[in-house]
C-alpha positions as CSV (number, residue, x, y, z in Angstrom):
1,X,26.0,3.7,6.0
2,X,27.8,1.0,4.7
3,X,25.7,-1.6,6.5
4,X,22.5,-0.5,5.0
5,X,21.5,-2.8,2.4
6,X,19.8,-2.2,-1.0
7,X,17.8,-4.1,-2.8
8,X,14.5,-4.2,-5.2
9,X,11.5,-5.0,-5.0
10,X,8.1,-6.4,-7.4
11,X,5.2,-3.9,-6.4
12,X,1.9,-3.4,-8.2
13,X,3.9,-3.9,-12.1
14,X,7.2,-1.7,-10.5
15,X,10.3,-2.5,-9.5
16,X,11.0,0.0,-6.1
17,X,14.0,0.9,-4.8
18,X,14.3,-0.4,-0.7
19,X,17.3,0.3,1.8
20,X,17.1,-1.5,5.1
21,X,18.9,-2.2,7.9
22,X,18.8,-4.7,10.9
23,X,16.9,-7.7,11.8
24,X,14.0,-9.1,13.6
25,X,10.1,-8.9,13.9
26,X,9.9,-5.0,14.9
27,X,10.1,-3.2,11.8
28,X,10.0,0.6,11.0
29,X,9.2,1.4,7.6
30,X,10.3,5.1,6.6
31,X,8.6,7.5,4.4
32,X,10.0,10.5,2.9
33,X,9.1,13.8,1.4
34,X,10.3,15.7,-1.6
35,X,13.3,16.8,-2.7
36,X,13.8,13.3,-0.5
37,X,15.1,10.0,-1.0
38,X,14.9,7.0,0.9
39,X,18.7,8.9,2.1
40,X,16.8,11.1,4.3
41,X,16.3,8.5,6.9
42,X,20.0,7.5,6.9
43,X,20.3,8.8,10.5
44,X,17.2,7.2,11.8
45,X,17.7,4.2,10.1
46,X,21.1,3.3,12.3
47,X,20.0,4.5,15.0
48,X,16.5,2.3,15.2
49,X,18.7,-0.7,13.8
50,X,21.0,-0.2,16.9
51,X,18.2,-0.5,18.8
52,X,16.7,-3.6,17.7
53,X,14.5,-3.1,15.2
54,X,14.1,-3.7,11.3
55,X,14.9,-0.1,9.5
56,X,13.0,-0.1,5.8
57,X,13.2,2.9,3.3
58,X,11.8,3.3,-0.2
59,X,12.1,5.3,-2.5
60,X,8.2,6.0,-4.0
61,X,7.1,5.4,-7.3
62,X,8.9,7.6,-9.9
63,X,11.1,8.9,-7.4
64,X,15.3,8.4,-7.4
65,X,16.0,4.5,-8.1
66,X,12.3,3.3,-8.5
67,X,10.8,2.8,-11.7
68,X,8.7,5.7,-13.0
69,X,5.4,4.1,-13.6
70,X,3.9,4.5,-17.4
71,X,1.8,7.5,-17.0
72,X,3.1,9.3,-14.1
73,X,0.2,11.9,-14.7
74,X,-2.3,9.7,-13.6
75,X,-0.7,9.7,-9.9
76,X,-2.2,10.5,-6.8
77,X,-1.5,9.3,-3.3
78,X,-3.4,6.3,-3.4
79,X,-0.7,4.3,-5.6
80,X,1.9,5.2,-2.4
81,X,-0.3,4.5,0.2
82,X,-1.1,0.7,-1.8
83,X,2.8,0.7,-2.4
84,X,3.4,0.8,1.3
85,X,1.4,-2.0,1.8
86,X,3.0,-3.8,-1.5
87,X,6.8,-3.4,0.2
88,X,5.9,-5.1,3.3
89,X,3.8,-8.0,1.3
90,X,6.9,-8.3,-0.9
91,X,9.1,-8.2,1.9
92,X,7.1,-11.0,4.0
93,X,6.0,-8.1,6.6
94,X,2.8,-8.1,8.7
95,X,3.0,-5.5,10.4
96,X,4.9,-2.2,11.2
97,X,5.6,1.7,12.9
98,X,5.1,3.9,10.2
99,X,7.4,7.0,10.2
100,X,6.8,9.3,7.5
101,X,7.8,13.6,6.8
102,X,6.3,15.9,4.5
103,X,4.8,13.8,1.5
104,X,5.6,10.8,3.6
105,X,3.4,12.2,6.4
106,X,0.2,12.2,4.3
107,X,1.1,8.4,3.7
108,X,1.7,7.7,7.3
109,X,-1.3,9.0,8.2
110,X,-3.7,7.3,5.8
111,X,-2.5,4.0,5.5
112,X,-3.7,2.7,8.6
113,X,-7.2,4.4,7.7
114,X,-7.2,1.9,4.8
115,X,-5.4,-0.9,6.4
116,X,-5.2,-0.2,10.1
117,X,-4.1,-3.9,10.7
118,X,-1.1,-3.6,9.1
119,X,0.2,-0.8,11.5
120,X,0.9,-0.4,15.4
121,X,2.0,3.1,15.2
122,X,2.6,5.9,13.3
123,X,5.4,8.9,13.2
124,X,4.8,12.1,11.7
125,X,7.4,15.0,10.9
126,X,6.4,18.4,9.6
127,X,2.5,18.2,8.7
128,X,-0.4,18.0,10.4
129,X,-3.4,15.3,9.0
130,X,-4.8,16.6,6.0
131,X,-7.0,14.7,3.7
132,X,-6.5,15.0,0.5
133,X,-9.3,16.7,-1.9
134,X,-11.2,19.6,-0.6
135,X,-9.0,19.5,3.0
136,X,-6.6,20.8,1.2
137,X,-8.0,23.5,-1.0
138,X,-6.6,26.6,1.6
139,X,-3.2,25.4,0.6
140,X,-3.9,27.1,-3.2
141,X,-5.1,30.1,-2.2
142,X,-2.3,32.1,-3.0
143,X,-1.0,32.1,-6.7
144,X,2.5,32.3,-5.8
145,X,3.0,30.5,-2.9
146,X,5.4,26.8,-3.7
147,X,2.1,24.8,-3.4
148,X,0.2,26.6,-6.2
149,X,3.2,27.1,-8.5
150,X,3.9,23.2,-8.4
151,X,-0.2,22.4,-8.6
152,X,0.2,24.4,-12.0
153,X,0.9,21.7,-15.2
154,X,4.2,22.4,-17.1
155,X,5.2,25.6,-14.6
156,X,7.8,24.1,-12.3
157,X,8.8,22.2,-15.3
158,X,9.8,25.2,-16.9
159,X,11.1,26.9,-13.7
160,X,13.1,23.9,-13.2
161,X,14.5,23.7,-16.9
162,X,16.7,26.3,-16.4
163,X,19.1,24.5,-13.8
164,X,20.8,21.4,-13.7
165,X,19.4,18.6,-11.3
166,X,22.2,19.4,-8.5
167,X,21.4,23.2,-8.5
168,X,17.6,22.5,-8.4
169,X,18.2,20.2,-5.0
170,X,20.4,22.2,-3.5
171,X,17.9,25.4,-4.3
172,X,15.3,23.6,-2.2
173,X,17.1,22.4,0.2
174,X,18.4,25.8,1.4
175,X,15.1,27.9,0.4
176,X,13.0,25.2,2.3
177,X,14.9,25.3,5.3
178,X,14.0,28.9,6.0
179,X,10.9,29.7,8.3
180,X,9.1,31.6,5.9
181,X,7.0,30.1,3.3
182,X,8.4,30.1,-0.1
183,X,6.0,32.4,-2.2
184,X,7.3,33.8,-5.9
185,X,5.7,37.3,-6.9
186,X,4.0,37.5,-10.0
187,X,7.1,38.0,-12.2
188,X,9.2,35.4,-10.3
189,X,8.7,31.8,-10.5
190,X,9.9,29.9,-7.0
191,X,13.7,28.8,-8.2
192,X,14.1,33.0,-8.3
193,X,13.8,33.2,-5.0
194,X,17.0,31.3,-3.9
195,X,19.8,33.6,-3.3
196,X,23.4,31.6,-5.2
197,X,25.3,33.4,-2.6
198,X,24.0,32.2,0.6
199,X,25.3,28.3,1.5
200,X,23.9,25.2,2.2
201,X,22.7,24.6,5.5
202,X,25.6,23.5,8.0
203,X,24.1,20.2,8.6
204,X,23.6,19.5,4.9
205,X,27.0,18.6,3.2
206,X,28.0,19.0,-0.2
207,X,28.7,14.9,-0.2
208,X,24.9,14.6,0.7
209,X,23.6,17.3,-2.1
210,X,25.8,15.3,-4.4
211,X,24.1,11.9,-3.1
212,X,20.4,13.6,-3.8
213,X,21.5,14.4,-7.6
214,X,22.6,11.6,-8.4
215,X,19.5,9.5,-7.6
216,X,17.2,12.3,-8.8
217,X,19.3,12.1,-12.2
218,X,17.4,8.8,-12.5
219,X,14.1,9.7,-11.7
220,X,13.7,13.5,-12.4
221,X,10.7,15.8,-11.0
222,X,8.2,14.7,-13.1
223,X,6.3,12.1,-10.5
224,X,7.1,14.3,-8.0
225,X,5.3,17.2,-9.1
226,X,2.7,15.2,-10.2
227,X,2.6,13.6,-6.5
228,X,2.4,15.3,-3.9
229,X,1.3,18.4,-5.6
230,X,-0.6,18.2,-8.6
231,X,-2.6,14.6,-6.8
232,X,-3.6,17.4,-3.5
233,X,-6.9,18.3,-5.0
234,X,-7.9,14.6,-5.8
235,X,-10.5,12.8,-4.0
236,X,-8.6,9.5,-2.8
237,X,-12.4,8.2,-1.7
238,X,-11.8,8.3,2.2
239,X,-14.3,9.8,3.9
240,X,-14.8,10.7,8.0
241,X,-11.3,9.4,8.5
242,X,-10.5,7.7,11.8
243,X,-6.8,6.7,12.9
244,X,-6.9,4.8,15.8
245,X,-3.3,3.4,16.3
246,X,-0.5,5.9,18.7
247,X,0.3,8.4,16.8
248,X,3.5,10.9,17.7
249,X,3.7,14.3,15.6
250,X,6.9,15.8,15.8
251,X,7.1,19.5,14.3
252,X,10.3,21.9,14.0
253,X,9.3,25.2,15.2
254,X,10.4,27.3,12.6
255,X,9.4,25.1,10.3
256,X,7.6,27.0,7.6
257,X,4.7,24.5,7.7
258,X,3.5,26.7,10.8
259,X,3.3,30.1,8.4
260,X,0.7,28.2,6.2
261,X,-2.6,29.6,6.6
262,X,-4.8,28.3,9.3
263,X,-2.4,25.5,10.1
264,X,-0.7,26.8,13.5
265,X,-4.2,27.3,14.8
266,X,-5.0,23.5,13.7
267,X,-2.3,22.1,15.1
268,X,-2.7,24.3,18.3
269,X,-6.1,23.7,18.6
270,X,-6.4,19.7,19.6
271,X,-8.8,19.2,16.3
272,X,-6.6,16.5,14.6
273,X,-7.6,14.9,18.4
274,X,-11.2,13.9,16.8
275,X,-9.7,12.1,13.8
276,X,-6.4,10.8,16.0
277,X,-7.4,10.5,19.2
278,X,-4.0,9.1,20.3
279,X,-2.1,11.6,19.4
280,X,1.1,12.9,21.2
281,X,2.4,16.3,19.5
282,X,6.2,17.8,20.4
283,X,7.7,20.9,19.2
284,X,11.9,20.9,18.6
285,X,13.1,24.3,19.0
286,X,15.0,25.9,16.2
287,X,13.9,23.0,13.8
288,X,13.3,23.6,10.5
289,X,11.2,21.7,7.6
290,X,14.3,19.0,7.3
291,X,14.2,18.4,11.0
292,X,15.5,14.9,10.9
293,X,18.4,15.6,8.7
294,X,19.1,19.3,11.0
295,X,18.9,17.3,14.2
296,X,19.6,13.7,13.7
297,X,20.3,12.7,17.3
298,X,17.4,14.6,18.8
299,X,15.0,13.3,16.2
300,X,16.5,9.8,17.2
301,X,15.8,9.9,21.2
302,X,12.4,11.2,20.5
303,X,11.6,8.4,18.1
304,X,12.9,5.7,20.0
305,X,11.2,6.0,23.4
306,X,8.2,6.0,21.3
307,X,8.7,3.4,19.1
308,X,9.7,1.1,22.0
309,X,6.4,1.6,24.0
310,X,4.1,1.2,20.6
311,X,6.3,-1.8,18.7
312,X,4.4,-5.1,18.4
């Protein structure tokens, strides 16, 4: 950990927070999901540097140490997939393997539908392709499932409010990690369904939870909210989407992601096959949502090979 670098970086009016490790012309740029931090990668990051490439995180717009931008409200996942490409201009980087989870997924994914010369390959933990606008709507059909709760202006706010930052992280870390989908009744908001008495998960350490507050002391939830899960509904202008590069999906399987509605049989199916032809898709057993954090190592030996065959 100590070798990983920090630094800042000039993107689009913002200065973003970037940790990277190793040298050379392959380079992996990480992209992580929420409650996450560019820290999520930490294992990856080592291991990919030991094997010769260039490990980059960030951490997104108005997330942790990046500058929240002046109206975070306005946010959809266009700024992060144009801040992807803004790290790698700022950093003097042509090309890379994209490797994103969760919110980072949906970046991963489209980024190469916008710029598809500026990546080789991409990795994806956690979600299938989804576009989002209307190829999302299923994902609000229940009022109290997490998605809906967090669409909803000023609830998860309030449902947050109650808790300091540390309690809120380590809430949804240990509530996410289940295989069932978190989903509040109507006189529950989502933070009611975590249980104080049941611990964190074995591979998540109190020095770890203690790493997440303190960045997110900086940043807050506001950006957050506002992206991934109050931008899903908006229309990003991408129509008939095509990814052409390798692509590697890599899905815990009992991650809750699979309890969503519809989304097993998507996955299952081979329909992401007619937007991604060149897709590989694996199953880890016992993995959860936080797969790469759960099972560093085999995360790492599934990466790699792939990496390796796909790197420019």
């Amino acid at each position: 950990m100590e070798n990983i670098k920090h630094s800042y970086v000039d993107v689009r009016g913002l200065k973003l927070h970037v940790a990277e490790i190793g040298t050379g012309p392959k380079v992996v740029l990480f992209l992580h999901g929420f409650p996450e931090l560019w820290y999520t990668w930490r294992h990856q990051m080592i291991a990919v540097a030991n094997s010769g490439y260039r490990a980059i995180a960030f951490d997104y717009r108005g997330y942790g140490l990046s500058d929240i931008p002046p109206e975070p409200e306005k946010g959809n996942f266009r700024d992060l997939i144009d801040d992807c490409i803004g790290v790698l201009d700022s950093l003097g980087i042509n090309k890379a393997i994209l490797v994103g989870k969760d919110v980072g997924a949906f970046v991963a994914y489209l980024v190469p539908v916008i710029y598809p010369e500026r990546v080789s390959a991409i990795v994806v933990l956690g979600v299938p392709f989804m576009l989002p606008g209307s190829g999302v709507q299923g994902l609000l059909a229940s009022k109290g499932f997490y998605v809906s709760r967090f669409h909803e202006p000023g609830r998860a706010e309030a449902d947050f409010a109650r808790f300091d930052i540390k309690t809120i992280v380590r809430n949804i870390y240990t509530l996410f990690s289940g295989s069932e989908v978190p989903t509040a009744a109507d006189d529950q908001e989502i933070m009611d369904l975590f249980d104080p008495s049941n611990p964190l998960p074995p591979w998540f350490s109190e020095d770890d939870l203690n790493v997440y507050a303190s960045l997110y002391e900086k940043s807050g939830f506001g950006y957050p909210l506002q992206v991934p899960y109050r931008s899903l509904t908006i229309d990003i202008g991408i129509n008939e989407p095509k990814i052409t590069v390798p692509a590697f999906l890599i899905i815990g399987d009992k991650d809750y992601v699979l309890k969503f509605p519809g989304l097993a049989d998507y996955i299952h199916s081979g329909a992401m096959k007619q937007i991604i032809p060149n897709l590989e898709l694996t199953f880890v057993a016992e993995g959860c949502h936080f797969v790469p954090e759960q099972f560093p190592e085999q995360i790492n030996q599934l990466i790699i090979p792939f990496l390796d065959k796909h790197s420019i």
